[in-house]
C-alpha positions as CSV (number, residue, x, y, z in Angstrom):
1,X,188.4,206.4,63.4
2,X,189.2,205.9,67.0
3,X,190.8,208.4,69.3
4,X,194.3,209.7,70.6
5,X,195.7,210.7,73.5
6,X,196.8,214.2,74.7
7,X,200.1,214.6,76.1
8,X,201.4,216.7,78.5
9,X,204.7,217.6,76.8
10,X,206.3,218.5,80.1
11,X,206.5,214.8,81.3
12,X,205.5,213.0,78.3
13,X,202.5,211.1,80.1
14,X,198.9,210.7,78.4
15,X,196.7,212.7,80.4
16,X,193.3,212.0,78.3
17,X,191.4,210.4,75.7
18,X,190.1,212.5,72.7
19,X,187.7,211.1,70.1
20,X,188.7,211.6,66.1
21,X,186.5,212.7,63.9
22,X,185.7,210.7,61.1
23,X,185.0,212.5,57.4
24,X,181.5,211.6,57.8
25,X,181.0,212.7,61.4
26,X,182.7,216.5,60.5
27,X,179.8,216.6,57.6
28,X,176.7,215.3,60.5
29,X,178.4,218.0,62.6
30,X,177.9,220.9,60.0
31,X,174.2,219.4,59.3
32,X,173.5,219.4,63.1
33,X,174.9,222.9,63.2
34,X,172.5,223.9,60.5
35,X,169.5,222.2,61.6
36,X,170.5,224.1,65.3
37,X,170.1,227.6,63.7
38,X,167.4,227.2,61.6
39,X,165.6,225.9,64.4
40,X,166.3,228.8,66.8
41,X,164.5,231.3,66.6
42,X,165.7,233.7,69.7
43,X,169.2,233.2,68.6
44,X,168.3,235.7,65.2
45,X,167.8,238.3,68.3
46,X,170.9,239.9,69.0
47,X,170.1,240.7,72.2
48,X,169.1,237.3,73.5
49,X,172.8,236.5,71.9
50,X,174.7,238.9,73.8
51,X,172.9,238.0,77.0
52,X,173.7,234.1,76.5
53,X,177.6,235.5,75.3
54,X,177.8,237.3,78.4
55,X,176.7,233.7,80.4
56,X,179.6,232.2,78.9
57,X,181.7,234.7,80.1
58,X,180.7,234.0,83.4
59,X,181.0,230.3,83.0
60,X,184.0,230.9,81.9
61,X,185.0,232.6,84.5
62,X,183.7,230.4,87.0
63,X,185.7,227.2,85.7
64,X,189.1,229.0,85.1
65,X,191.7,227.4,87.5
66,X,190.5,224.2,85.9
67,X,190.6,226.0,82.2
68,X,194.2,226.8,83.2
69,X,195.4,224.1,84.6
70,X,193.8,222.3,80.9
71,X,195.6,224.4,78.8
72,X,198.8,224.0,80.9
73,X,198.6,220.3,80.7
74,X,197.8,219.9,76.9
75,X,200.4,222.9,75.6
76,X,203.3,223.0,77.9
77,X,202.8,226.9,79.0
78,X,203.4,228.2,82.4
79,X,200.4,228.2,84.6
80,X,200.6,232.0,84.7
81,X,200.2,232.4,81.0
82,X,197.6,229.8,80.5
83,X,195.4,232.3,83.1
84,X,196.7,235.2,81.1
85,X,194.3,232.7,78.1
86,X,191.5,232.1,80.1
87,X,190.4,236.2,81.5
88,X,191.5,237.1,77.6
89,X,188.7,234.3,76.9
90,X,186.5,235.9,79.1
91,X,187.2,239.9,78.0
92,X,186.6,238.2,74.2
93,X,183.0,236.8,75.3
94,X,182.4,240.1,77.1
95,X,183.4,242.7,74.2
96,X,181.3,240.7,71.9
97,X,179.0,243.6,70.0
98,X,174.7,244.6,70.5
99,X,172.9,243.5,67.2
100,X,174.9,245.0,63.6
101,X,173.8,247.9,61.8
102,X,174.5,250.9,59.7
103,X,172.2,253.3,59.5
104,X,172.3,256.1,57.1
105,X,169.7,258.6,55.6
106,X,167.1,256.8,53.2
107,X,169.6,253.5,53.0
108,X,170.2,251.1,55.7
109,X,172.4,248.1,55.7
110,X,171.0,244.8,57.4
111,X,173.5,241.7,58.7
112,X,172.7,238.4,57.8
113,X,174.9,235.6,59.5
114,X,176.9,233.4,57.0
115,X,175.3,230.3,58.4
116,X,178.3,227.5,59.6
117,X,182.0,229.4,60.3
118,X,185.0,226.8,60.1
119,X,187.4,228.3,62.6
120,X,191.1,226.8,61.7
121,X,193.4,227.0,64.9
122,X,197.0,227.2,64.1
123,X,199.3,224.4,66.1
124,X,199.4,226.9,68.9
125,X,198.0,227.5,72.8
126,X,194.1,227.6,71.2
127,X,192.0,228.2,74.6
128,X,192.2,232.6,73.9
129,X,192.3,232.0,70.0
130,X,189.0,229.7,70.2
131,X,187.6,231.8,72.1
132,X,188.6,235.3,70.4
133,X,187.0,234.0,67.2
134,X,184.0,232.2,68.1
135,X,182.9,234.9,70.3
136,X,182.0,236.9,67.1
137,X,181.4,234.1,65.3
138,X,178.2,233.4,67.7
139,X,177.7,237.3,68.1
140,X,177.1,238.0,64.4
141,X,174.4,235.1,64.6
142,X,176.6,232.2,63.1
143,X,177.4,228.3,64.3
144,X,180.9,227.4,64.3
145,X,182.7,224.0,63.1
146,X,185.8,224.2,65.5
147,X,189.0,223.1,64.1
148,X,192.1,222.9,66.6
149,X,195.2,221.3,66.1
150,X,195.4,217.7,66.3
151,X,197.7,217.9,70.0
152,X,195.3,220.7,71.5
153,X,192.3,220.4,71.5
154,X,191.1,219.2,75.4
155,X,190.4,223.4,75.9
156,X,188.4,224.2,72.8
157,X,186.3,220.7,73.7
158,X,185.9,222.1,77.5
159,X,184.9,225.5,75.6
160,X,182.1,224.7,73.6
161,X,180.7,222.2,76.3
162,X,181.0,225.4,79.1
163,X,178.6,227.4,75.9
164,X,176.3,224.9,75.9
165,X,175.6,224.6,79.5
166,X,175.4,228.6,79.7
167,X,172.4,228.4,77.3
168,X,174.1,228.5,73.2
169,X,171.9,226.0,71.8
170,X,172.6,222.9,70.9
171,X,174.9,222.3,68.1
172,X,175.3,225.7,67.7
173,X,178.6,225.5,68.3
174,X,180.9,221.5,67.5
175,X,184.2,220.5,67.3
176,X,185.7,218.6,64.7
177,X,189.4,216.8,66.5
178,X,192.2,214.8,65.4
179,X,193.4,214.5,61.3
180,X,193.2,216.4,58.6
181,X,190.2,214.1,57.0
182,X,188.0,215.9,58.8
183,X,188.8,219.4,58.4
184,X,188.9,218.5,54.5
185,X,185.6,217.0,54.3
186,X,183.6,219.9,56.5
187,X,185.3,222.1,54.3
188,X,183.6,220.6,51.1
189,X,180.5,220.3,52.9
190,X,180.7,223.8,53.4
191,X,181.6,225.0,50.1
192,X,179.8,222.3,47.7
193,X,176.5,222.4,49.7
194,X,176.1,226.1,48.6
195,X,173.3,226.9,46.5
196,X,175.8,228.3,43.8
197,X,179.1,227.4,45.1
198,X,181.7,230.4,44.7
199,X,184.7,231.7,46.5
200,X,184.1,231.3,50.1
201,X,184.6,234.6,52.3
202,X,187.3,233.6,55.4
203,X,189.2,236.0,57.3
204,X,192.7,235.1,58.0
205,X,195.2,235.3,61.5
206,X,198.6,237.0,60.4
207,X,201.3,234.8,60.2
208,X,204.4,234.4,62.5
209,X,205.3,236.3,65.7
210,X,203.7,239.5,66.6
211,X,206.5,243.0,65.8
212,X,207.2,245.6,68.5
213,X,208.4,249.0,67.0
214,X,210.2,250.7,70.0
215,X,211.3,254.1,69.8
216,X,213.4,255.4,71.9
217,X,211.4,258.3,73.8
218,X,209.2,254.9,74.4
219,X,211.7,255.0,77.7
220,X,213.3,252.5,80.1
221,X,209.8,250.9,81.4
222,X,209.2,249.4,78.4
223,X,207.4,246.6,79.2
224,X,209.7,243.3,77.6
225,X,207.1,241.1,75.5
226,X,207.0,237.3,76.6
227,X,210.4,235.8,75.7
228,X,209.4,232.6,73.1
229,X,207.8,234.7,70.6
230,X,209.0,238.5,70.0
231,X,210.3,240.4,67.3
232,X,211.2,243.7,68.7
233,X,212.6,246.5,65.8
234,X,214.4,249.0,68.2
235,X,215.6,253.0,67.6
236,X,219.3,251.9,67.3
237,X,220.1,255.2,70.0
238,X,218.2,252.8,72.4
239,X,219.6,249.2,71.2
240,X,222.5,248.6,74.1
241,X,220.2,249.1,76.4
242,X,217.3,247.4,75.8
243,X,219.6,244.4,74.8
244,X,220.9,244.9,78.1
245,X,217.6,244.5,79.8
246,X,216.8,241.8,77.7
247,X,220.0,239.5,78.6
248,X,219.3,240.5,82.3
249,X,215.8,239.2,82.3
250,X,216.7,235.7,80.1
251,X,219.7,235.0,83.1
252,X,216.9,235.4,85.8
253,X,214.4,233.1,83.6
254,X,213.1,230.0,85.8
255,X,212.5,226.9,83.3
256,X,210.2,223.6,84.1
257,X,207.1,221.6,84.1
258,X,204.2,224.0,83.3
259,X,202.2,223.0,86.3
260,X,205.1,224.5,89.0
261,X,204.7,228.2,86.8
262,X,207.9,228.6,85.7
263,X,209.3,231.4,83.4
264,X,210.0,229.0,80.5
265,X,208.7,225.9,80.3
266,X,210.2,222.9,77.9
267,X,210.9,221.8,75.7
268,X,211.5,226.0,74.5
269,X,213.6,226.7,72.1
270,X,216.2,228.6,72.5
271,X,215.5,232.4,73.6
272,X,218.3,234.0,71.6
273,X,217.1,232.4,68.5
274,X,213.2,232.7,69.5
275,X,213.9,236.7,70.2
276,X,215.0,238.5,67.7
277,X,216.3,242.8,68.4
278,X,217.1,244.4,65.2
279,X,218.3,248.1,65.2
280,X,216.8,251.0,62.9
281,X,217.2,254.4,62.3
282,X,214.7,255.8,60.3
283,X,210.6,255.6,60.9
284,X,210.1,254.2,56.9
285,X,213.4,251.4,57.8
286,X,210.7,250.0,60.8
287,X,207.6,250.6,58.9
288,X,209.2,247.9,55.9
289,X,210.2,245.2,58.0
290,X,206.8,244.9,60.4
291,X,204.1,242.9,60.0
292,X,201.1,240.7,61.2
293,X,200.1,242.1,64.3
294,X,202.2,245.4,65.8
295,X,202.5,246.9,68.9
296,X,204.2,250.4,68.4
297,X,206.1,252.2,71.5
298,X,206.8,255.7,71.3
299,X,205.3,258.8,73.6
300,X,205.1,260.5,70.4
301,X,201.3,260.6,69.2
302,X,201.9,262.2,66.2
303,X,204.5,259.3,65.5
304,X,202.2,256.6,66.1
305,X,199.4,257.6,64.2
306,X,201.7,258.3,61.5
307,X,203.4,254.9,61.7
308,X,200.2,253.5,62.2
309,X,198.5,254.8,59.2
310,X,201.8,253.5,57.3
311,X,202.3,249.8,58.0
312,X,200.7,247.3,56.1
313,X,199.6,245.1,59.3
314,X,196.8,243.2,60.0
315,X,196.4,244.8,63.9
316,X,198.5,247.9,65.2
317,X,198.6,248.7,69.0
318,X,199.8,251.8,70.4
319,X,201.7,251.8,73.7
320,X,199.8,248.2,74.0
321,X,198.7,244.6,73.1
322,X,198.1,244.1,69.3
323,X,196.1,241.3,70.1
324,X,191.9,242.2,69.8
325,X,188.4,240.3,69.4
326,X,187.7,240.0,65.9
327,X,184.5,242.6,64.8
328,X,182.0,240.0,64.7
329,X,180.6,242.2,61.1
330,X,183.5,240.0,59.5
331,X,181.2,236.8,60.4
332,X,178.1,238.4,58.2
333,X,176.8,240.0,54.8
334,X,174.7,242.6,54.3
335,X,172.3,243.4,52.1
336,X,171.7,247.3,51.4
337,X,168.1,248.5,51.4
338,X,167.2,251.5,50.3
339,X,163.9,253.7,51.4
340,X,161.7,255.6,49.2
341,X,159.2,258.6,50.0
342,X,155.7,257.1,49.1
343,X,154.2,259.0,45.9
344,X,150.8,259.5,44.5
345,X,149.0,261.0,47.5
């Protein structure tokens, strides 16, 4: 299948070679992956996990002006936001949870790893996305067939070779790169392969931008989300001027090649078309038009829980970042066993 070339879309110039993956090489990779976990014994101890997780924290932490400047290269982002990627990385590696359970009287509820996880990255910065999932992926006891986009995948590559040299077996963790061959033939391998093939479980990233509900007790320091991807619902008695601050900080925006850490680097699309402020006036007006992930601004805590406990969104943030490691219990299945008193004696 050959290979491509990653571009840095700031000058247009090939900056590396990447290998495709052939059909039959994304099916090896999910064997390999399999072989790797039935062979490892210590990884089926969570603890011995979340000590190696934690090593590739550190790794990760160790290698991330080169991480950044990676990510930089291969997506176009300012250098300060592709560091923003790499400590989320490492705060994802870190939050990783101790061994599952739930324990309850006479019944008890034991995890059991899926096996192979196909992470799908949508055509966006992966380094914090790849690292977000398979974090729990590995915490929950599973290997992972890595999927990125066909332009970005130098950081997930320099990912999964950091795990492996901070002690994840081999194979536990593989990426499959370039065309969509190989993503559809590890995903038959996964599903037909199955003893009794069936719907397959998968968790899903919400779509599209992440929502800000601001009220407007949330007050003037507000913190402005990143310009290229924001959809901010705003109490209409504090519209003007959060619409002024909003045009004030776009006129001072610095724009150009990633690597020089600008505000904005190209090719962006246009701000007032890639931010949109819409008024409201009512709680349930807001509540209707959020979704995906939602950040929600207001100092009144018996608003946001309310407003929390109403929207139909896949994460909700109060005062704060939506964005949070996946609970690596999504990544297994458990299988209730129940405890009986002894009888006869």
């Amino acid at each position: 299948m050959g290979a491509f070339m990653a571009v840095d879309p700031a000058t247009g110039k090939a900056f590396a070679e990447i290998p495709r993956t052939a059909p039959e090489q994304a099916r090896a990779m999910i064997d390999d992956a399999r072989r790797a976990l039935a062979a490892e014994a210590e990884w089926r101890d969570g603890e011995a996990r979340v000590r190696v997780l934690r090593d590739v924290a550190r790794a990760l932490a160790a290698d991330a002006d080169a991480l950044a400047e990676l990510e930089t290269r291969d997506t176009g982002i300012p250098l300060r936001h592709a560091r923003r990627a790499v400590a989320a990385a490492v705060r994802h590696f870190e939050r990783v949870a101790a061994p599952l359970g739930e324990a309850r009287p006479g019944a008890w509820a034991l995890p059991h790893p899926w096996g192979v996880c196909a992470l799908l990255l949508p055509a966006e910065p992966p380094l914090e996305r790849t690292a977000r999932f398979l974090a729990a992926a590995l915490a929950a006891g599973n290997a992972a067939l890595v999927r990125p986009d066909d332009a970005l995948a130098i950081t997930p590559l320099r990912l999964a070779q950091l795990a492996d040299e901070a002690g994840v077996p081999r194979g536990l963790v593989q990426v499959a790169t370039g065309g969509t061959e190989a993503l559809l033939a590890g995903a038959d391998h996964l599903t037909l392969s199955a003893p009794t093939p069936a719907t397959v479980p998968f968790v899903l990233e919400p779509a599209g931008p992440p929502t800000a509900i601001v009220f407007a007790d949330a007050g003037a320091d507000f913190p402005l989300p990143a310009p290229w991807h924001a959809r901010i619902l705003v109490e209409r008695t504090a519209y003007d001027a959060l619409r002024a601050r909003l045009d004030t900080a776009r006129a001072a925006l610095t724009v150009g090649p990633g690597v020089e850490d600008p505000d904005v680097a190209p090719p962006t699309v246009d701000l007032d078309a890639a931010v949109t402020l819409a008024p409201f006036d009512h709680e349930p007006e807001a509540i209707a038009q959020a979704a995906g992930a939602v950040s929600v601004w207001t100092r009144d805590l018996a608003r946001a829980h309310r407003v929390a406990a109403a929207l139909s969104a896949d994460r909700v943030a109060l005062n704060g970042d939506p964005a949070a490691t996946p609970d690596p219990a999504l990544y297994t299945r458990r299988k209730r066993v129940t405890l009986s008193t002894p009888t006869g004696r």
